[in-house]
C-alpha positions as CSV (number, residue, x, y, z in Angstrom):
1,X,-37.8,118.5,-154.6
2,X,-40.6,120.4,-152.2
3,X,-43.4,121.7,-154.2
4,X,-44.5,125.0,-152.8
5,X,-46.9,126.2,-155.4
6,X,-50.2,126.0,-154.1
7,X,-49.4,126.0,-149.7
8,X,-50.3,128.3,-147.6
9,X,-47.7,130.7,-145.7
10,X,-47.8,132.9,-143.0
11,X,-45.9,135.9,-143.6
12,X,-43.3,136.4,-140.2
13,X,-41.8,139.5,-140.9
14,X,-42.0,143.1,-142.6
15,X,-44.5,144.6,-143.4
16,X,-47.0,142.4,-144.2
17,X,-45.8,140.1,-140.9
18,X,-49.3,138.1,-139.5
19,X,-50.4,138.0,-143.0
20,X,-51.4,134.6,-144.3
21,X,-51.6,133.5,-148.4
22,X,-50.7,130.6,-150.9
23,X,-48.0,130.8,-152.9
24,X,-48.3,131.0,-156.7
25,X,-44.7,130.6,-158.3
26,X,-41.0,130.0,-157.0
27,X,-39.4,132.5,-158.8
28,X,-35.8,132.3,-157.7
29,X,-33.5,131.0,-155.0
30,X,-30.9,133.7,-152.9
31,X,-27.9,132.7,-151.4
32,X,-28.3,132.7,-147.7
33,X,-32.1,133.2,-147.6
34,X,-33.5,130.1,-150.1
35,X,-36.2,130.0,-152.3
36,X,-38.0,133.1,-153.5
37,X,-41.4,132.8,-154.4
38,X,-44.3,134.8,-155.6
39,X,-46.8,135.0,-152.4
40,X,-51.0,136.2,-153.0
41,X,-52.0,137.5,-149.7
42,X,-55.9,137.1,-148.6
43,X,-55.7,141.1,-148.6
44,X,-55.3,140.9,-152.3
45,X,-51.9,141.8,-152.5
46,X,-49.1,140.0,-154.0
47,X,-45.4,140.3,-154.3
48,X,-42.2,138.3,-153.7
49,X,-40.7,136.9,-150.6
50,X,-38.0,134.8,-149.7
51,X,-37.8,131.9,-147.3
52,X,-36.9,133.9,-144.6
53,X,-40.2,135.8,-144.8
54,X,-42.3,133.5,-144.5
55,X,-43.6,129.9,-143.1
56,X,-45.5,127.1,-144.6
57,X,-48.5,126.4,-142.4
């Protein structure tokens, strides 16, 4: 399986969209939309997007 934990993303759409991070757990998986994970944004924030919301740079 893809490890995710620990690559960077760049967030593609919403509200933090042009927002890049690393990803610090896969919490879940959605049908339709794939993995969920737990995302820290260089603004400090974090919070949970699925696969759909972001890209692995």
């Amino acid at each position: 399986m893809f490890e995710l934990v620990g690559r960077r993303v760049k967030i593609v759409k919403g509200k933090y969209k042009g927002e890049t991070g690393t990803i610090v757990e896969e919490t879940g998986y959605t049908e339709g939309y794939g993995v969920v994970c737990k995302i820290r944004l260089d603004n400090g924030h974090t919070g949970e997007w699925s696969a759909d919301f972001f890209e692995v740079l």
